[in-house]
C-alpha positions as CSV (number, residue, x, y, z in Angstrom):
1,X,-8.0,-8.4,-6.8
2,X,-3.9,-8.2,-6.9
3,X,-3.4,-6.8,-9.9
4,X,-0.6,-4.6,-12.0
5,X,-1.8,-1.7,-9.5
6,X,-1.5,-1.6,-5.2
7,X,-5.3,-2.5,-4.3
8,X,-6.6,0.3,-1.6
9,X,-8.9,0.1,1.1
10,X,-10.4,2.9,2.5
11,X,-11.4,1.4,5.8
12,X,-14.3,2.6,7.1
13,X,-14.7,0.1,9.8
14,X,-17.1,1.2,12.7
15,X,-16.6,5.0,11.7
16,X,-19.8,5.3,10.9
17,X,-21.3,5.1,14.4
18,X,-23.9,3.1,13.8
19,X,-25.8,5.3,11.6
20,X,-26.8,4.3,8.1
21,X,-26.9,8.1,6.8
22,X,-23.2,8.7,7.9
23,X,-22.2,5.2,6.2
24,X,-23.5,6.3,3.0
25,X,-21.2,9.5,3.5
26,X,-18.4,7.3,3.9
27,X,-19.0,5.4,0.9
28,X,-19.0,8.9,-1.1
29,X,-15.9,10.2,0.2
30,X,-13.8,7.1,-0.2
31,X,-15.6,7.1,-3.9
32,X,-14.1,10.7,-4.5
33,X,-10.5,9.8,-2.9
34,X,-10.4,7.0,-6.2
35,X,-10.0,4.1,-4.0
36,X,-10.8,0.2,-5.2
37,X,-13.2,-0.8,-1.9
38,X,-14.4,0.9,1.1
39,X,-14.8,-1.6,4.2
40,X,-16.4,-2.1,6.9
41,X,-17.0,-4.6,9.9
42,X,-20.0,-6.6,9.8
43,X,-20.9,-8.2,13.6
44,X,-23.6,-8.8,16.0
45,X,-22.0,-7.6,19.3
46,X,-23.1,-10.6,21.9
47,X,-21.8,-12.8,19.5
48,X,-18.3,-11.3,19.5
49,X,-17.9,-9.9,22.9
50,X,-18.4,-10.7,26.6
51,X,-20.5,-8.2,28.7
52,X,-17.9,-8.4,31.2
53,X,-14.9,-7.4,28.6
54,X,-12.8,-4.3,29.3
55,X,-13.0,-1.5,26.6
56,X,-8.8,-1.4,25.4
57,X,-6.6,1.9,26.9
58,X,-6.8,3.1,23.5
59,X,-10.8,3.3,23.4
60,X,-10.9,4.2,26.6
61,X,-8.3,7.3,26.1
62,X,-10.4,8.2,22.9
63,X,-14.2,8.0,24.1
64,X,-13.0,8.8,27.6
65,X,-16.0,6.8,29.1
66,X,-16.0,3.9,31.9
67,X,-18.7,1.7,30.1
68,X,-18.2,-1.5,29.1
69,X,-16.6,-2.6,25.5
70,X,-20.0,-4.6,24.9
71,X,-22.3,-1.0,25.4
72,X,-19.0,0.6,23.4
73,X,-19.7,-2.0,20.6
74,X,-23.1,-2.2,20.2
75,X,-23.8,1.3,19.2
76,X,-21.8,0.8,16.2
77,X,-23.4,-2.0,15.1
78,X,-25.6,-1.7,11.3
79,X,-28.4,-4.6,10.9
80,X,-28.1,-6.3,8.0
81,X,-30.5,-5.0,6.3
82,X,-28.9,-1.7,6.3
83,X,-25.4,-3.9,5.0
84,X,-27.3,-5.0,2.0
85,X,-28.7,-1.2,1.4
86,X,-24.6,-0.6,1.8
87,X,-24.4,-2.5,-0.9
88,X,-26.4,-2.1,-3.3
89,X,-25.2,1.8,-3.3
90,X,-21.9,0.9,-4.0
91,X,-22.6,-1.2,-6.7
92,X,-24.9,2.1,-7.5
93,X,-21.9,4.6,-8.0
94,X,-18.7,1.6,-8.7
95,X,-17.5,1.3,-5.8
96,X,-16.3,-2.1,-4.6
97,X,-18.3,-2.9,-1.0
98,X,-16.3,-5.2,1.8
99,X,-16.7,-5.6,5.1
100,X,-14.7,-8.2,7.5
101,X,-16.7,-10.5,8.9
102,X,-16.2,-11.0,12.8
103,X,-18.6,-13.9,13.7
104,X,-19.8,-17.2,11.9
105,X,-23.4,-15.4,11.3
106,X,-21.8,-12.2,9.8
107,X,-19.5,-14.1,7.6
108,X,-22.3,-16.7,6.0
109,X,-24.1,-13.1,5.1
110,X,-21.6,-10.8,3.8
111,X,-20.3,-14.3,1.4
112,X,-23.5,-16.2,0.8
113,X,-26.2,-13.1,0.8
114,X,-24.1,-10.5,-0.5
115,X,-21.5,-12.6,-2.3
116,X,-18.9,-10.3,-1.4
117,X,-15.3,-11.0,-3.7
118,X,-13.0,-11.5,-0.9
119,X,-12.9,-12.5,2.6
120,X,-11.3,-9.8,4.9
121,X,-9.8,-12.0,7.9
122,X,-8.9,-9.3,11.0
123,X,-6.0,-9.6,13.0
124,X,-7.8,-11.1,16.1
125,X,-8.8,-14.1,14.4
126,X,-5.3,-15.0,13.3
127,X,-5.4,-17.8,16.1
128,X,-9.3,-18.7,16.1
129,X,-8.7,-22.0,14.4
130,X,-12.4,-22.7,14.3
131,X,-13.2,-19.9,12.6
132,X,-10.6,-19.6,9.7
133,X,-11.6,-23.5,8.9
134,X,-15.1,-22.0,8.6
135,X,-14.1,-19.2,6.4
136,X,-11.4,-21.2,4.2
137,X,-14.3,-23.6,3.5
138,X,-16.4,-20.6,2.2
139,X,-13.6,-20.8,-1.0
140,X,-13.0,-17.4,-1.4
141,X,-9.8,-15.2,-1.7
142,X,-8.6,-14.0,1.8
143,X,-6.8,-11.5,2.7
144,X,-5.5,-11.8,6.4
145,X,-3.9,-8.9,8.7
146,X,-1.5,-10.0,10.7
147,X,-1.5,-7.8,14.0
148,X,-0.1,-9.0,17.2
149,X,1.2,-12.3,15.5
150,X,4.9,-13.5,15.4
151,X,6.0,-15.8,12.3
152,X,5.1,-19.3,13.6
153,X,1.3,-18.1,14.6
154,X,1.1,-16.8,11.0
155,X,2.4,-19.7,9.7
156,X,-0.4,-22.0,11.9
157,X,-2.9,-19.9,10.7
158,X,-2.2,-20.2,6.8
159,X,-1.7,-24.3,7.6
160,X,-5.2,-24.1,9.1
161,X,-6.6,-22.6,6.3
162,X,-4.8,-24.7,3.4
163,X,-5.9,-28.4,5.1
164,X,-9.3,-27.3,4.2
165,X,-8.6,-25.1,1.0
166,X,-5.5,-26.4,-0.2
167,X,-5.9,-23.8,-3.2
168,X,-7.0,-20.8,-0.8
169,X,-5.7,-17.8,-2.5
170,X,-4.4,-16.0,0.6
171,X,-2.6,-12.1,1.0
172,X,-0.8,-11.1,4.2
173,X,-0.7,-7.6,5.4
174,X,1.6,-6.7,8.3
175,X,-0.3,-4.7,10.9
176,X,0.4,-3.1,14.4
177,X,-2.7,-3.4,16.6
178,X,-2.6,0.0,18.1
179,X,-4.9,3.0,17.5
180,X,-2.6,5.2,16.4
181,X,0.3,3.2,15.8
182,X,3.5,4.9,17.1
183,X,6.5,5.0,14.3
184,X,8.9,2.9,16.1
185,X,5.9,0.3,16.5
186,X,5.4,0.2,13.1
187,X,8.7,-2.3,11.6
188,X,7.6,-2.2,8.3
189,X,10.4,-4.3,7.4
190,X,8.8,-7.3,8.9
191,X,6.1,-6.9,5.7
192,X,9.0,-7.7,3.4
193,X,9.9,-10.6,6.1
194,X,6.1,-11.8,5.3
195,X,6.7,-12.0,1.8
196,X,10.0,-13.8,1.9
197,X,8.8,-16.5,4.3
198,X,5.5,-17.5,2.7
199,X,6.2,-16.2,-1.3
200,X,2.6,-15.1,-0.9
201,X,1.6,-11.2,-1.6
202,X,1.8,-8.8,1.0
203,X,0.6,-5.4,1.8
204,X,0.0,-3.0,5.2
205,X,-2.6,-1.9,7.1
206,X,-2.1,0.9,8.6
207,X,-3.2,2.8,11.9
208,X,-0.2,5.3,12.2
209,X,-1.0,8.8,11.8
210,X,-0.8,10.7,8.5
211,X,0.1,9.3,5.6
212,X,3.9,8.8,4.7
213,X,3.9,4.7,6.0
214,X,1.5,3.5,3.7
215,X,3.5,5.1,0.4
216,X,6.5,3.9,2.5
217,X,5.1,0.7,2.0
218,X,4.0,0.9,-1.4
219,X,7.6,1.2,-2.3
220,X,8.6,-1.4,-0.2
221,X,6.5,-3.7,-2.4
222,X,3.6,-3.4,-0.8
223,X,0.6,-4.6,-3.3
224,X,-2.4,-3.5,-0.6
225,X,-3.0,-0.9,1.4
226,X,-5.8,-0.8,3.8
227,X,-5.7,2.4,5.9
228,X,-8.9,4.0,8.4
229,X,-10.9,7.1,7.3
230,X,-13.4,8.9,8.7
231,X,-15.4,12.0,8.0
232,X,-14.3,14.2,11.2
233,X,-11.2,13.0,13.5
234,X,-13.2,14.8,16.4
235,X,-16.4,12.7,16.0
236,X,-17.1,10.5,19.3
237,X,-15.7,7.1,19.0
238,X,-12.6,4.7,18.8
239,X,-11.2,4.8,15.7
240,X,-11.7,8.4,14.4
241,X,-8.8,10.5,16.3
242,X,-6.4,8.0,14.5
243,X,-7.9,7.9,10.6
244,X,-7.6,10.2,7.5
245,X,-10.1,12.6,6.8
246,X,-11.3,13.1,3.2
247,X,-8.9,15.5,2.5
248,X,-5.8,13.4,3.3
249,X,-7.4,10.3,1.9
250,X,-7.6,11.6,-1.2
251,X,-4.0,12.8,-0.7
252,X,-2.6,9.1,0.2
253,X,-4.3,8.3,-3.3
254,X,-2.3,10.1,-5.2
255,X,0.3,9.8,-3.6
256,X,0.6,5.9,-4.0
257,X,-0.4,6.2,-7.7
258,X,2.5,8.2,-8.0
259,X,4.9,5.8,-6.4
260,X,3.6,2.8,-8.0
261,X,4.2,4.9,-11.5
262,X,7.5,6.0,-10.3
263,X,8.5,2.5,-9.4
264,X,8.7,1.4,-13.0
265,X,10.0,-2.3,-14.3
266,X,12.8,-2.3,-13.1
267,X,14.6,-2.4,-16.4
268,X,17.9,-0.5,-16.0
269,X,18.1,1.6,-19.2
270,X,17.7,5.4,-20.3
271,X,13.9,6.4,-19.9
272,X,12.0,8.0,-22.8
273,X,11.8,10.9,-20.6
274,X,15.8,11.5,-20.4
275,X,16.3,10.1,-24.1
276,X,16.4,13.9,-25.4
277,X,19.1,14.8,-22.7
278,X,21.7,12.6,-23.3
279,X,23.7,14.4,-26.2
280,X,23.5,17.2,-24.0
281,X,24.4,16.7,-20.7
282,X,26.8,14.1,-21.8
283,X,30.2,15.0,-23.2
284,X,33.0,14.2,-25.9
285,X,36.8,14.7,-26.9
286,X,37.6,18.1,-28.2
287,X,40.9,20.3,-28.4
288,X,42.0,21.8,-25.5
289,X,43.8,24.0,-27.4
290,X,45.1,24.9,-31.0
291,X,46.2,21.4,-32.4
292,X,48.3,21.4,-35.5
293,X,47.9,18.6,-37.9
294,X,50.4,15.8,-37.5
295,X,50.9,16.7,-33.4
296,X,50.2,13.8,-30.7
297,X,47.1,14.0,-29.3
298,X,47.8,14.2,-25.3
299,X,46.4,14.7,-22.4
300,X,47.0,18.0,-22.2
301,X,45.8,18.8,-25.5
302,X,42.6,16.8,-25.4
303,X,39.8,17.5,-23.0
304,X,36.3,16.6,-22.0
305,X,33.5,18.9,-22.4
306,X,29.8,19.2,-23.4
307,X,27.5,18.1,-25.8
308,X,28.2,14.6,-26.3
309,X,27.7,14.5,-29.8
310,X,31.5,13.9,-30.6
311,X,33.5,10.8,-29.6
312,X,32.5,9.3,-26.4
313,X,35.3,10.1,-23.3
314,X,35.4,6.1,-23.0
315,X,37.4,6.4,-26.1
316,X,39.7,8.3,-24.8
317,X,42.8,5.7,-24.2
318,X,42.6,5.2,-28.2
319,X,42.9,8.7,-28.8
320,X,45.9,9.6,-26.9
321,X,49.0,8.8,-29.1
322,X,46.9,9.3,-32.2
323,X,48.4,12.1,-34.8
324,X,45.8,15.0,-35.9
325,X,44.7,14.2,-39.3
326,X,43.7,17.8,-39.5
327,X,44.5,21.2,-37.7
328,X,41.9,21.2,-34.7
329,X,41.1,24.8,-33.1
330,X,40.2,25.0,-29.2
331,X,37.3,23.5,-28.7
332,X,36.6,21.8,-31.5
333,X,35.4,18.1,-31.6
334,X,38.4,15.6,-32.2
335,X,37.9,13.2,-35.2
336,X,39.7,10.5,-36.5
C-alpha cells in the first residue's frame, strides 16, 4: 500500500445516498480522476447509533431537517449484498474497493467475506478500545485517522492495537472532524508532529474545501491522502456541500502527481533538466578592456561576464597579479 507514490483515496463515504446505481457512479468517476481506491463506509445503523442521538450542527446546517441522526443514517445505508456487487465492479474496471468498517458485523464482512487489503479505522473509534483489539486481531494493515484526538489518545490507541498485533502495520493520518474544515482548524503541522512522535507513516484526510491542503500536504510528506467526493455538491445529504466534484477530483490528481514528481530525492546537485544551461547562464574572466601582453591583470582590467565557458569567477583571486601571456582584446576570455 505505501509505496514510492502518495496512496489516494477518493472517499466516497455515504455520498451515495443509499442507492446502489449512484455508488457505481462514484466508482467511475474516482476511476477516471486516476485514484488508487475509492471508499466507502460499511455499517448497519442500530448497531452504530442510538435512536435518541442528535444529528451534529454540521448535518443539521446541511440537510436542514429536525430528524433524528438514526432516520439521517439509515437512508444511507447499502446491504451487503449490494457491498459485494461494489466490489466485484471495481475489481471489474481496476479500481481498488475499501470501505471503513464502523461496527464488529461490518468489519468481519468487508475483511473475512470480501478480504478487503487494509483496514480503514475512522476517527471515532480512536478511543473504542474494544473494537481496535477486535480489528488488530483481524491482522491486517490499518490505517487510522486521527480526528478529535490529542497525542497521548493516539498513542493509547496504537498501544491497544500492538498488545494484540505486535507486528500491526499501522499509518496515521491527521484529520479535523468538521464538515468543511475551516483553514485555521486545519494545523497541518501537527501531521508532521504524527510522524516525528510514532516514526510511523503519515498522511491527511481532508474535509476542507477545495483542493490546495491536500497537495499542501503532499509536500509536507504526506504519503496518503484521503479526501470526500461526490457527484453533485448540491445533492441532499451530509457530506456533499463539503467534497470535490469530478472535475476537481480529477484536478487534486494531478496536482499531487505533480508535487510528488517535483519533490525529487533530495540529492542536491544540477538536474538533467538545467545541465544544458549552465555554460550559459554562468559566467567567466574576460578583459575588461584592451590588455597588453606582459600588464597585471587587475581588477579593473578583468571582469565577469557570460557564458561560462572560460575560467570560472571562483578563480578569480589567482588571476589578479598574474601578467598577460598574450595581448587580450575587450572582452575576450582570460587564459593562462
Amino acid at each position: 500500500m505505501i509505496g514510492k507514490n502518495v496512496f489516494i483515496i477518493a472517499e466516497a463515504g455515504v455520498n451515495h445516498n443509499g442507492d446502489i446505481n449512484l455508488a457505481y457512479k462514484l466508482v467511475d468517476v474516482a476511476k477516471e480522476a486516476g485514484v488508487d481506491a475509492i471508499k466507502f463506509q460499511t455499517f448497519k445503523t442500530e448497531k452504530i447509533i442510538s435512536k435518541y442521538a442528535d444529528m451534529a450542527s454540521y448535518q443539521k446546517k446541511n440537510l436542514k431537517t429536525n430528524e433524528s441522526q438514526y432516520e439521517m443514517v439509515k437512508k444511507l445505508e447499502l446491504s451487503y449484498k449490494e457491498f459485494k456487487k461494489l466490489k466485484n465492479y471495481c475489481d471489474e474496471i481496476k479500481i481498488m474497493f475499501l470501505s471503513t468498517p464502523d461496527e464488529e458485523r461490518s468489519l468481519d464482512f468487508l475483511v473475512d467475506e470480501l478480504n478487503m487489503p487494509f483496514i480503514k479505522i475512522g476517527s471515532g473509534e480512536v478511543t473504542n478500545l474494544p473494537y481496535l483489539r477486535k480489528i488488530a486481531a483481524k491482522n491486517k494493515p490499518l490505517i487510522m485517522s486521527t480526528g478529535m484526538a490529542n497525542l497521548g489518545e493516539v498513542e493509547g490507541a496504537i498501544n491497544t492495537i500492538r498488545l494484540v498485533n505486535s507486528k500491526a502495520k499501522i499509518s496515521l493520518l491527521h484529520c479535523t472532524t468538521n464538515y468543511p474544515t475551516p483553514y485555521e482548524g486545519v494545523n497541518l503541522k501537527a501531521m508532521q508532529t504524527l510522524a516525528a512522535a510514532f516514526k510511523l507513516p503519515v498522511g491527511y484526510s481532508d474535509h476542507t474545501l477545495g483542493i490546495e491542503v491536500p497537495i499542501a500536504a503532499v509536500a509536507m510528506g504526506a504519503k496518503i491522502i484521503e479526501k470526500h467526493f461526490t457527484l453533485d455538491k448540491n445533492m441532499k445529504g451530509p457530506d456533499h456541500k463539503a467534497s470535490l466534484e469530478p472535475d476537481e477530483l480529477k484536478k487534486m490528481v494531478v496536482s499531487i502527481r505533480n508535487i510528488e514528481e517535483a519533490l525529487g530525492n533530495g540529492i542536491k546537485k544540477s538536474s538533467k533538466s538545467e545541465e544544458k544551461n549552465i555554460k550559459i547562464v554562468r559566467k567567466s574572466i574576460v578583459a575588461n578592456c584592451n590588455i597588453k601582453k606582459g600588464e597585471v591583470f587587475t581588477k579593473n582590467n578583468i571582469s565577469v561576464k557570460r557564458p561560462g565557458t572560460g575560467i570560472s569567477p571562483m578563480r578569480w583571486d589567482e588571476i589578479i597579479g598574474r601578467k598577460a601571456v598574450k595581448e587580450f582584446e575587450k572582452d575576450e576570455f582570460i587564459k593562462i
